[in-house]
Every structure is written in C-alpha cells, then in structure tokens.
C-alpha positions in Angstrom: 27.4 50.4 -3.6 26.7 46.3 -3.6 30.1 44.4 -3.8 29.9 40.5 -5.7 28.6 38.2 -3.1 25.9 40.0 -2.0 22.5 39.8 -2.7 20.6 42.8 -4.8 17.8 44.0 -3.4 16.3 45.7 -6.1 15.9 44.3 -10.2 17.8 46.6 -12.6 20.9 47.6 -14.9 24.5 47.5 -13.2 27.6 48.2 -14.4 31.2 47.4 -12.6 32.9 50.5 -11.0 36.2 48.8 -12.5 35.7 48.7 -16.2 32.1 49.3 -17.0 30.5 45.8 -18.1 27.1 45.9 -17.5 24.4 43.1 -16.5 20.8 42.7 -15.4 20.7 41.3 -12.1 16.9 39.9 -10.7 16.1 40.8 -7.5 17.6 38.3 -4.9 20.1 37.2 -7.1 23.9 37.4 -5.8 26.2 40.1 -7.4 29.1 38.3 -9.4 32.4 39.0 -9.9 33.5 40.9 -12.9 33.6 39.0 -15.5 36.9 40.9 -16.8 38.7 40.7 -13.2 37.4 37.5 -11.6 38.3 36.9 -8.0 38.9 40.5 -7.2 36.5 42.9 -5.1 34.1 44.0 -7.1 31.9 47.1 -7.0 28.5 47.3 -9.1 26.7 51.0 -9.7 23.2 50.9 -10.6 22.7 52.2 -13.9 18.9 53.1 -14.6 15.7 53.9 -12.2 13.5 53.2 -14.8 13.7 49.6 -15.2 11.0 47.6 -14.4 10.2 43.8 -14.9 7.9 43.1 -17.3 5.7 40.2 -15.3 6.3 38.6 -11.5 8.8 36.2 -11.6 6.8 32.7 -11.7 6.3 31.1 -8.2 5.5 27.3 -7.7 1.1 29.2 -6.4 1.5 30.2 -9.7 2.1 26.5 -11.7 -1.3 25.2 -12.2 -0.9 21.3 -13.3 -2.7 20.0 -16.6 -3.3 16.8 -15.2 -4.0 15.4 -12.0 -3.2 12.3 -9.9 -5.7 9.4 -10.7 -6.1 11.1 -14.5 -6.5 8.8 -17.0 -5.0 9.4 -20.4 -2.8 8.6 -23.5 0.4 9.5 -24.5 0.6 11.0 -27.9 4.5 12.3 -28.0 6.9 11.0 -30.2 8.3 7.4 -29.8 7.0 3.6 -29.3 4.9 4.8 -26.8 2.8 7.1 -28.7 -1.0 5.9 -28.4 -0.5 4.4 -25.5 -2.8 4.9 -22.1 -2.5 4.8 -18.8 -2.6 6.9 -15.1 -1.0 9.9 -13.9 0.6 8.6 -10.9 2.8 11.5 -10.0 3.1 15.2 -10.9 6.2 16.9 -10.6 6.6 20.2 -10.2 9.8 21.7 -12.0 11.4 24.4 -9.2 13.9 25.6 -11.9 12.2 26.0 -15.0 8.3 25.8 -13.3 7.3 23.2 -16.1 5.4 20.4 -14.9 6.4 16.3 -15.7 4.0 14.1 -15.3 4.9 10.4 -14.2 2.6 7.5 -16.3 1.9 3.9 -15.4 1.1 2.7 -18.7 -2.0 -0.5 -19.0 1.3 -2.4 -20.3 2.9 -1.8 -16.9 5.6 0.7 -18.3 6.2 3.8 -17.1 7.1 7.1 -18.7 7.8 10.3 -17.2 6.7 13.0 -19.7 6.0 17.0 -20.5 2.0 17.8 -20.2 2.4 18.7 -24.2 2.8 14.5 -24.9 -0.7 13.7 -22.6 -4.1 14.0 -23.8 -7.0 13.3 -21.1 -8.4 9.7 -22.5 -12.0 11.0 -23.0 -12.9 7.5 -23.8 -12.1 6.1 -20.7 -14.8 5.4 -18.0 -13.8 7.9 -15.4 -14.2 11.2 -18.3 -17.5 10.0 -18.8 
C-alpha cells in the first residue's frame, strides 16, 4: 500500500487505512497526508479498478497557439486598450493551466500581455492580405 510522500503510479480512488477519507489522486501526483491526521504515516488503499480518466491529461505538444510571433492584430478585450493594434511579439505558453498569453507591442508603443480570447488577427493589415 502507497504511504503520503510517494508518488502514485496509477489514477484512481483512495481512501486512508486510518479513517477512510477518500480522494482522487492523478497519476504522478504525490500521496498526501490525511487530511484528518496530518503529519502522521499515512497509508492509502485503492478503492475502485474501474476508474478511468476521461481524456489524457494536456501536455505542452498538445497546446496549439492562436497567434504567432510576427502576427499582426487588435486587441478587442475590455479596457482603454480595446481597438487598439499591434504585433505579437511573444507567446507564452502557460505550464500550469496550458492557456496561452500573448505579449503585444501596441503602434502606440504600449505593451499588453493578454489571453488569445482579447486578440483578433487584423485582416486589414498588409501582411493578412
């Protein structure tokens, strides 16, 4: 039986040998304590065989960016900044939620660093055409 610490090698249902609270633990993820007796050795059973994961957890292959660097295009979130155009000048690739930023010279010489939802590709600009 895994003890907290250690790492689970397989995704599923556990419950604590001491006092039965349960949790769903990914695979690679660290057992913890239990929650009820923290600091103490604890021991987790696994509960059920038949759970499976419902997709692959996502991997950074799998994060395709909207925009690209060099794309020109215009911010239309909320704010002062809404309307304005500019250049993707960086993308940023979010390692713990695996949502892309996107970092913006503005034509005004601002920058904003924003969510791919707030940039439209500027179809009027020479380089779309």
């Amino acid at each position: 039986m895994p003890r907290n610490g250690e790492t689970n090698q397989k995704f599923g249902l556990y419950r604590t040998v001491c006092c039965g609270k349960e949790i769903i633990l990914q695979e690679g993820d660290r057992f913890p304590d239990c929650p009820n007796h923290p600091g103490l050795t604890t021991l987790w059973k696994p509960v059920d065989d038949s759970i499976v994961p419902l997709r692959k957890p996502w991997t950074s292959e799998l994060m395709t960016p909207q925009f690209q660097i060099g794309d020109e295009v215009v911010f239309v979130g909320v704010g002062p900044k809404n309307g304005k155009h500019g250049d993707v000048v960086e993308v940023i690739e979010g390692s713990v939620d695996n949502v892309c930023r996107y970092r913006v010279k503005l034509f005004d010489n601002t920058w904003i660093r924003c969510f791919g939802f707030e940039l439209e590709l500027d179809l009027t600009s020479s380089k779309s055409a």
